[in-house]
N, C-alpha and C positions, 0 to 999 in steps of 0.2 A: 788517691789524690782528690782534693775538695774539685767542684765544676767552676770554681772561680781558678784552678791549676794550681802549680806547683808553690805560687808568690802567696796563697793563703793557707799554706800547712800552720797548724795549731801544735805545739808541742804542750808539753806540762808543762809551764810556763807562761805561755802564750805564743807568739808566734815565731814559728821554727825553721830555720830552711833546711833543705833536705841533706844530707851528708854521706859521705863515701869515706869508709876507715878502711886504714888496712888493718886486715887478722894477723897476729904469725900464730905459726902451726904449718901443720901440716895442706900442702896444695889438695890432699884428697877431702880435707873436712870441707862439707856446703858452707855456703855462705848463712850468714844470721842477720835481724833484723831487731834493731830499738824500736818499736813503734810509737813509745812516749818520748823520743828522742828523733823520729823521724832522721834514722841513722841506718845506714848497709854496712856490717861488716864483709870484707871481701877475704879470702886468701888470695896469696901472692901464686897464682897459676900461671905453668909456664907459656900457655899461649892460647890465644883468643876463642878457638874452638872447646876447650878443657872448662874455662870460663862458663861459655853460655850451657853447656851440658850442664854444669854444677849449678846454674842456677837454675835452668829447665827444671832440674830434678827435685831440689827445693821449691820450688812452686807447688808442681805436681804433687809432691811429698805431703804440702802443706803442715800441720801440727808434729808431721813425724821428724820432716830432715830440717823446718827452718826454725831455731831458737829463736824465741820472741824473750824479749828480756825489760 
């Protein structure tokens, strides 16, 4: 995130806000990131704990569990 926040993300384009998609697939695949799109793919997980592990683990994972696209 720029130190001006969220209101001055820059996409390929120019400027981008931030976005949240759904995935389908499977609830066990991590979540992925556009970062030329400043975009979250999510799956559809069945509930809020399952979520933040999948995304914990994509963090931590970094190059290995989060697709950068």
């Amino acid at each position: 995130v720029p130190l001006e926040g969220f209101s001055a993300l820059q996409g390929i384009s120019g400027s981008q806000r931030f976005q949240i998609h759904k995935a389908y697939g499977s609830p066990d695949h991590l979540p992925s990131a556009h970062t030329c799109f400043n975009q979250l793919d999510l799956p559809e997980y069945p509930h809020k704990q399952h979520l933040e592990e999948r995304l914990l683990l994509a963090i931590h994972e970094a190059n290995e569990g989060f697709g950068f696209g």
